[in-house]
N, C-alpha and C positions, 0 to 999 in steps of 0.2 A: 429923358427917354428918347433912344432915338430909334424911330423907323425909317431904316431906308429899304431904297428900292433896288435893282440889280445895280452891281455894283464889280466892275470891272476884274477879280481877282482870278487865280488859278484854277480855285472851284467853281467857279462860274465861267471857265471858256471853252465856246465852242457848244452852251447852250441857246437855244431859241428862247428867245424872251421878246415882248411886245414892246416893253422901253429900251432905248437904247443903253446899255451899258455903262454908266459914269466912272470915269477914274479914283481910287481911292483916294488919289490923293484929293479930289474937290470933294470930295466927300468928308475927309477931313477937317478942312478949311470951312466947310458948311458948318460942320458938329462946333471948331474953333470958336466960329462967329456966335453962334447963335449960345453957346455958354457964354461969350464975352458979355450979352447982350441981357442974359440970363433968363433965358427961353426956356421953358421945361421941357420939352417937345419940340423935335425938331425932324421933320419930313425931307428925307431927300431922294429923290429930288425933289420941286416943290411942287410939281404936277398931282406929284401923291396924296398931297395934303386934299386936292379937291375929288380927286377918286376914291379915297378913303370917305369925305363927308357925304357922298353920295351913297356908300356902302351903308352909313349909316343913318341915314336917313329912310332905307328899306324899310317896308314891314317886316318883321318877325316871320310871318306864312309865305314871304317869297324868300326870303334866305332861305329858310327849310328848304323849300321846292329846289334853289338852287346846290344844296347841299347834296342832294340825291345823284 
């Protein structure tokens, strides 16, 4: 499974995004590695990995709130 995060291509230029934009090609080479390595789950970039475990560490009642 991979989640990535903005990620450099034609659909995405010339959008505002908070992360900087990665190359697809490292992004690539991310996905490469981390099946060599035999990751199920692989975050890229790897910032995300700690933004996503914050997300989910939320209560339930503030995600709501924030969904509004």
């Amino acid at each position: 499974l991979v989640k990535p995060g903005p990620i450099d291509t034609p659909m995405t230029f010339g959008r505002a995004t908070t992360l900087q934009p990665a190359s697809a090609e490292d992004c690539a080479e991310a996905i490469w590695r981390a099946a060599q390595k035999g990751r199920r789950v692989v975050y890229f970039p790897a910032l995300l990995r700690f933004v996503m475990l914050a997300v989910r560490l939320l209560p339930a009642f503030i995600l709501r709130r924030l969904d509004k």
